[in-house]
N, C-alpha and C positions, 0 to 999 in steps of 0.2 A: 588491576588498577585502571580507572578510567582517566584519560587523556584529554585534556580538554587544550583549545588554545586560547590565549590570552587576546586579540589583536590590537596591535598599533600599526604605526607608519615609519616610513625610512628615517623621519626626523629622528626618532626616538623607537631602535630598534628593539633593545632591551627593557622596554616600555618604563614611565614617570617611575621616579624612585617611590612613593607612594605604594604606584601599582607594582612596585614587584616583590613589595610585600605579602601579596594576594600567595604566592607560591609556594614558599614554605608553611602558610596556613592553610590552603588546600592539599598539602600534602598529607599533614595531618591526619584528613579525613579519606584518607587513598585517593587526591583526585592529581593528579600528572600536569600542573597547568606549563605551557609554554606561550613564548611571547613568539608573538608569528605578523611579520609585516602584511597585510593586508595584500596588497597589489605586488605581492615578490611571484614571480612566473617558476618561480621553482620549489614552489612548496606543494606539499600533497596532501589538500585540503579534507583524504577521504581517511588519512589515518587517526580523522580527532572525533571525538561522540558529539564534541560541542564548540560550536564557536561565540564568545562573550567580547564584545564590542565593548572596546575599552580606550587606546589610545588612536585611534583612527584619525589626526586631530588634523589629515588634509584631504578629507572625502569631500569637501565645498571645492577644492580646489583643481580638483579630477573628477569633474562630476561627469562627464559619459564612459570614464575609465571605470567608477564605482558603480554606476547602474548596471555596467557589461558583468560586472563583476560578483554582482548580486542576483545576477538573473544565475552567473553559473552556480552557483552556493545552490538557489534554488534546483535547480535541475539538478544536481549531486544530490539533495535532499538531506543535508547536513542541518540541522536543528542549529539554531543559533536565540543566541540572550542578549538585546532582548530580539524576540523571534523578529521576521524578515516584514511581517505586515504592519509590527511597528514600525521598523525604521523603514520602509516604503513610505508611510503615514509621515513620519517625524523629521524626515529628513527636508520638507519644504514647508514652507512657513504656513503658508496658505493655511493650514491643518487649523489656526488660531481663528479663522471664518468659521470654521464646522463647532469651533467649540462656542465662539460669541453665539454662532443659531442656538447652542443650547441652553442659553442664557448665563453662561461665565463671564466677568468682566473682564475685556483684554483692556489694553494703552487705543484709545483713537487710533484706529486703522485704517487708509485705503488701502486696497489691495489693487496693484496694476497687473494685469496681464502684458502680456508682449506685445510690444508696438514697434514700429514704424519710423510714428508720431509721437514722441514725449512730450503733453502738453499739460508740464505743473500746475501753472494760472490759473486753467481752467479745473483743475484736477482738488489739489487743496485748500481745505475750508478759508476763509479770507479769516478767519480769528484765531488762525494757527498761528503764535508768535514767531514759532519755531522748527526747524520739522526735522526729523532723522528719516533718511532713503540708505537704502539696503537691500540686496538682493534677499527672495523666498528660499535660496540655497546657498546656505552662509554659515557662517560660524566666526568666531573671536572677532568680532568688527571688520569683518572683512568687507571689502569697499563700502562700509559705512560713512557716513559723512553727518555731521549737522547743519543746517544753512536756516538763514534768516529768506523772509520772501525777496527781500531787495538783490538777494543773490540767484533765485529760479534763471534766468538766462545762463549763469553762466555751469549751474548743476544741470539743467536739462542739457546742454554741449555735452558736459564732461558723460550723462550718464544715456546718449542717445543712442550709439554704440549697442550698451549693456541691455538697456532698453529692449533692443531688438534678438537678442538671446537670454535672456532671463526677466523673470516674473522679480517684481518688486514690491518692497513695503514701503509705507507713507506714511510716518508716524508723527503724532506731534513732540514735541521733545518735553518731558516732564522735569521741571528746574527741581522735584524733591530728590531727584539721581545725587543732586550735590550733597543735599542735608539729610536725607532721609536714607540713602543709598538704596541698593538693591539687596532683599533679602530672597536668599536659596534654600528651599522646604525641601531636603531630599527621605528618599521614600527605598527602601527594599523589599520588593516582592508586594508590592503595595501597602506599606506598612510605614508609619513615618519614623525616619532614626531620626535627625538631628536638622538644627537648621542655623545659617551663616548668612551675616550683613556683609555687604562689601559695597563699599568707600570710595570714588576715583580722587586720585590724586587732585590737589588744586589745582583749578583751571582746565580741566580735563572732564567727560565724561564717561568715558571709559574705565569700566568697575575691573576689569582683568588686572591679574597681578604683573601681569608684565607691561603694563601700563603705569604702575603704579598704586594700585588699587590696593585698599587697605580690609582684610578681614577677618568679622568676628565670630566667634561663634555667641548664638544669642537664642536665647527659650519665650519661643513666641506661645499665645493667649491659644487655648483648648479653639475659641473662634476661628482663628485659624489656620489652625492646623486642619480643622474639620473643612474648611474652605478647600487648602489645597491638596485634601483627600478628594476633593469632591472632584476637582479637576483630573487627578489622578486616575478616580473612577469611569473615566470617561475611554480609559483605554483598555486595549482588549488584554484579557489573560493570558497566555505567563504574562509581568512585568517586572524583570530582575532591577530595573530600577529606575526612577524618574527625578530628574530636578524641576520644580516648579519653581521659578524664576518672576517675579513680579519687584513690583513699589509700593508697601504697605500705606494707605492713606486712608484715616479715617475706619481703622480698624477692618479694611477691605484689601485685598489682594487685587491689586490693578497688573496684571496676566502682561509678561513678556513674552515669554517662552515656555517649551516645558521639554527640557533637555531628555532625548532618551537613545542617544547612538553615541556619544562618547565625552559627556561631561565629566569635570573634575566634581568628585564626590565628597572632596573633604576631609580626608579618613585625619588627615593628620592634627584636624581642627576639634573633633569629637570624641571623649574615649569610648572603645572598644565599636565602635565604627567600623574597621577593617574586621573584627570579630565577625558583627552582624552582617555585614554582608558575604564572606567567604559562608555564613549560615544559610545564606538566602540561594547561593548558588549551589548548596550541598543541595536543598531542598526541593528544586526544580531540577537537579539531574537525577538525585538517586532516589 
């Protein structure tokens, strides 16, 4: 029987109830999955064929604890899903330039590098009504913020600090978040299963469920789907799975993210979802 491990984090040892579905369905097919905390010093990372990145959901928040931590994966030479050059690649925003050069639509992006000198004013188009700043190594909203221009004094304070150790985005804030929501393309093995709108709560923008966030599952137009294959295609093989994350407008995929180190997939929004994908990892190990 091959042994694979499951990974999350200390939050959630026994990983999302969702994911620990995945176990008895891999067993199935002889595969051994365990939930294995990510950063625990007492695990023996060399007795598993595979490691599948799954609830990891505080790697933004230990980021030189997780890069130590992936160089040693790498030097064990333990195969991981999705492999390590993804998530090297996915784990900083920035990745969202490489794919606008390639002519994908993201949301109005500046991209900051590390500074110093925080200097918004000069930095943000003057026709931004609005803007969302965020770290390029982040996940759930994390020090997320929305501000109107009239408040730059007091977000460059708050974020000159962060500024000076982490790379930042400069979005403009898109008001369809409220009425149009965020729709999730997710994909196994580069393959599209299913796709979910998610809603923030009134007065909020914040699409996460533990914000509030309301969501659907919904069967978006062959357009695009073929859209956010294209985006998909853009990353290297294996890809045991990708969310592609945007604001549908105007029949176009306006690109947020493209989740590929530990999003929530869904499974309990789509049937046989956990099916297809326990298939995609039979497929890529054995």
């Amino acid at each position: 029987m091959t042994t694979i491990a499951l990974l999350t984090c200390d939050k959630l040892p026994d990983l999302k109830p969702s994911d620990q579905q995945l176990i008895p369905e891999l067993k199935k097919h002889n595969i051994e999955a365990r939930a294995a905390i990510w950063d625990n010093p007492k695990e023996d990372w060399t007795q598993y064929a595979y490691l599948v990145f799954r609830n990891t959901w505080d790697y933004y928040e230990k980021e030189e604890a997780f890069n130590q931590w992936l160089t040693k994966i790498e030097h064990l030479g333990i195969p991981t899903l999705n492999s390590l050059e993804v998530i090297q690649q996915n784990k900083h925003k920035f990745y969202l330039q490489e794919l606008e050069q390639k002519g994908i639509t993201i949301l109005p992006t500046f991209f900051q590098n590390k500074t110093v000198h925080l200097d918004l004013r000069n930095t943000i188009p003057t026709h931004w009504e609005k803007i969302v700043i965020k770290p390029a190594f982040s996940a759930g909203s994390y020090l997320t913020k929305v501000f109107e221009p009239s408040e730059i004094e007091q977000i460059e304070e708050e974020y000159q600090i962060i500024a000076q150790e982490k790379e930042l985005l400069l979005q403009e804030f898109q008001p369809e978040i409220t009425s149009l929501g965020e729709t999730s393309f997710i994909f196994f093995n580069k393959e599209f299963s299913h796709a979910v709108n998610k809603k923030p709560a009134a007065n909020d923008f914040r699409i996460q469920v533990q914000f509030g966030g309301q969501y659907t599952l919904v069967q978006p137009s062959e357009s695009l789907i073929q859209q956010a294959q294209e985006i998909v295609n853009q990353f290297p093989e294996p890809l045991l799975y990708a969310r592609v994350d945007g604001i549908v407008k105007n029949n176009t995929i306006h690109l947020m993210e493209v989740e590929c180190i530990e999003p929530d997939l869904y499974f309990d929004y789509a049937p046989n979802a956990l099916q297809k994908f326990t298939q995609a990892i039979v497929q890529l190990i054995q």
